[in-house]
Structures are given as C-alpha cells and as structure tokens.
C-alpha positions as CSV (number, residue, x, y, z in Angstrom):
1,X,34.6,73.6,6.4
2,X,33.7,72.8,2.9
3,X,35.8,74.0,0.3
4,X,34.4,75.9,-3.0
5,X,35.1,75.1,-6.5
6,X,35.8,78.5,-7.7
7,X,38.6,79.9,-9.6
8,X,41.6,80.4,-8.3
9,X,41.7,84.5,-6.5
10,X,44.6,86.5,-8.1
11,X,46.6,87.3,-4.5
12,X,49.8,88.6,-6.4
13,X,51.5,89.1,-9.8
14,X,55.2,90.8,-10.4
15,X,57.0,89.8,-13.8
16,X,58.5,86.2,-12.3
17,X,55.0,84.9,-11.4
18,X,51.3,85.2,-9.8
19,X,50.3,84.2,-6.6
20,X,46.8,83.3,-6.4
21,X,44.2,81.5,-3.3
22,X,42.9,77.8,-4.5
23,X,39.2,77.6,-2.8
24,X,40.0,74.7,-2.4
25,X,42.9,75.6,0.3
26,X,46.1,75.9,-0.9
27,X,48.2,78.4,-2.2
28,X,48.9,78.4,-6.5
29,X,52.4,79.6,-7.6
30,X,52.7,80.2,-11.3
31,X,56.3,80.7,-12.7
32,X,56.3,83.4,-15.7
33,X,59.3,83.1,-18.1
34,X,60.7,86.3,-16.3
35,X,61.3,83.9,-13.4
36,X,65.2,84.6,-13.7
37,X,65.0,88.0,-12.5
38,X,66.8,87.5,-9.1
39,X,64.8,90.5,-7.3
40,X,61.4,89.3,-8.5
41,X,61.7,86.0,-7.6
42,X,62.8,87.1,-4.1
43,X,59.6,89.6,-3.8
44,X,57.4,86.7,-5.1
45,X,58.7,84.4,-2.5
46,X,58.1,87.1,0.3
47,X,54.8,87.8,-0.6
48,X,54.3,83.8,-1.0
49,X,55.4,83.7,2.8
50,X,53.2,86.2,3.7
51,X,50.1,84.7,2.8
52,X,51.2,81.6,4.3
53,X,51.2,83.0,7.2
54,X,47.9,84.8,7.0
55,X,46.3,81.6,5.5
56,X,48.1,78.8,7.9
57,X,48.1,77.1,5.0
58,X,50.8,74.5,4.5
59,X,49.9,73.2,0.8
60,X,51.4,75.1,-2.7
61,X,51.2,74.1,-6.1
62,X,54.0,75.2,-7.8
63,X,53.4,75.4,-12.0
64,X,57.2,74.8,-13.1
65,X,56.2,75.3,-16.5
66,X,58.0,78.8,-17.3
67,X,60.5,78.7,-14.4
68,X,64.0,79.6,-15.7
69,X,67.2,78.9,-14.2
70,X,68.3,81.0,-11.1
71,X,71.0,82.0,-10.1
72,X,73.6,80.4,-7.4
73,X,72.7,83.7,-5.3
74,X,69.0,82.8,-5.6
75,X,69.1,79.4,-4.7
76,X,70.8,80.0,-2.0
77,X,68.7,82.4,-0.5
78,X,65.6,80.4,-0.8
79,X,67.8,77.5,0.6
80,X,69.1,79.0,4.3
81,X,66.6,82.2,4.5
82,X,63.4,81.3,2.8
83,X,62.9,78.1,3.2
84,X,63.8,78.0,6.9
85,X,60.8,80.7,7.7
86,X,58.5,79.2,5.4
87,X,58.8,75.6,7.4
88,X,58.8,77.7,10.6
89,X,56.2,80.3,11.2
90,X,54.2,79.6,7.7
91,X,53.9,75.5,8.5
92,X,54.9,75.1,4.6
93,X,54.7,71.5,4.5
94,X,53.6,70.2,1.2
95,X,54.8,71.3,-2.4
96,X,53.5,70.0,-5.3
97,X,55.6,70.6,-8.5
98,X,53.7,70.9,-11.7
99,X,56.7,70.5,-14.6
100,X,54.7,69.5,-17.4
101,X,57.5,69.7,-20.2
102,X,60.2,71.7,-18.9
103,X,62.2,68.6,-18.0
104,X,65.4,71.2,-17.0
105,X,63.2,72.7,-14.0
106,X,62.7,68.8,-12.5
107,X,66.6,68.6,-13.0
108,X,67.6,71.5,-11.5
109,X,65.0,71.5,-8.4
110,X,65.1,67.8,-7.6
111,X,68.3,67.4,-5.6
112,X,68.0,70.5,-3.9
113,X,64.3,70.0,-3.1
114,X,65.0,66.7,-2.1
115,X,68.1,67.5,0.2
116,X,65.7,71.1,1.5
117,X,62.7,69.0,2.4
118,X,64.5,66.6,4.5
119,X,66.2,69.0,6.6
120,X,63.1,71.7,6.7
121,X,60.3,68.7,6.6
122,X,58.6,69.8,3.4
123,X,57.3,66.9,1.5
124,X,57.9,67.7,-2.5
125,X,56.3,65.7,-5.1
126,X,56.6,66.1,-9.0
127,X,53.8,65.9,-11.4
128,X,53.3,66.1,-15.2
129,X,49.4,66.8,-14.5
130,X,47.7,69.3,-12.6
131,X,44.3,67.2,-11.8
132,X,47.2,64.7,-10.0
133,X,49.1,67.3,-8.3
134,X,45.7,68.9,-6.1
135,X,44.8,65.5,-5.8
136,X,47.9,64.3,-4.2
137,X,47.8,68.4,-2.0
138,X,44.1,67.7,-1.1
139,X,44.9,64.1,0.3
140,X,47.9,65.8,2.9
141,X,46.9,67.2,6.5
C-alpha cells in the first residue's frame, strides 16, 4: 500500500508532548518543554503504546528537541514497564531520535537507549535532521 504525503494527523497532545500519525507509516513523538512532568510523560507514553498497538506499527520518530530531564522514577518506569510492552505486543522496533541542538537529551538517552534496545531489540538511531531520520525509519522493515 502506497503511503500519502500528507501532514502529519494530530492522534494526542497533553502538556509533555503530541502524538501524531506520519502517512507515511510511523508514529511522530514531539517532546514539549513540559516534558518533565513525571505523570504526563507516563500518560504520553500509554497513549503512544496504544496506538502502536492499533497501528502495528513498529517505527517512531522521536523530536528530542524540548525534552527535559526526567526523573530516576521516570526512567525507570519506561525502562522495566514500558519499554518491555512496547517491544512485546506493540512490535516497537525502530526509534529514530531527532536531537537537533539539545546535545543534553543525546547524553542522557544514549546509554540507556543503547543498553534498552539490546535487551528489548529496538534499534535507536540519532539524528540532527529530520529529512535523515524518516529516511533512515522508511528504509527499516
């Protein structure tokens, strides 16, 4: 099936980010600087799992951009409850990280991505451009 090049679909928006539907077959994740609020990131990662599901996609672009640092609790949580459903029953397999100047988000993420996508099998790559990172999500299946 051919894939359209319209605008992204607004899916869901709380004050840590917006969730929308790529034609093109992924899932876009778009940090807002609320993005430390513990509770919102947690209800934007549920709802993130839930389209996964619906979709069976297994591609997100994540826009690092405006992420701000989380809390130990948080990463945990995404670490042994999130991520383990989202490789399971969503078939999350492929993140690509947008950072684009916010150098402390590729710090903070990059060893624990790294160490998470080994274990769950989610291939994570960092990019600076966005053209680069569909590029690289359109080329995986």
């Amino acid at each position: 099936m051919p894939f359209s090049s319209a605008p992204p679909t607004l899916l869901y928006e709380n004050p840590a980010g917006r969730l929308l539907a790529d034609s093109k077959g992924f899932l876009r994740v778009e940090w807002l600087p609320g993005s430390h609020d513990q509770v919102a990131v947690q209800q934007l990662l549920e709802q993130e799992l839930g389209i996964l599901q619906k979709t069976g996609w297994g591609r997100v672009l994540s826009k690092l951009e405006h992420l701000g640092p989380q809390a130990p609790e948080t990463i945990d949580w995404t670490l042994h409850n999130w991520l383990p459903r989202a490789a399971g029953s969503c078939s999350y397999r492929w993140g690509a990280l947008l950072v684009a100047g916010n150098e402390q988000a590729v710090a903070a993420s990059r060893a624990v991505l790294e160490k998470a996508g080994s274990q769950y099998r989610i291939q994570f790559q960092f990019f600076s451009c966005e053209l680069s990172a569909e590029q690289w999500l359109l080329a995986q299946y």
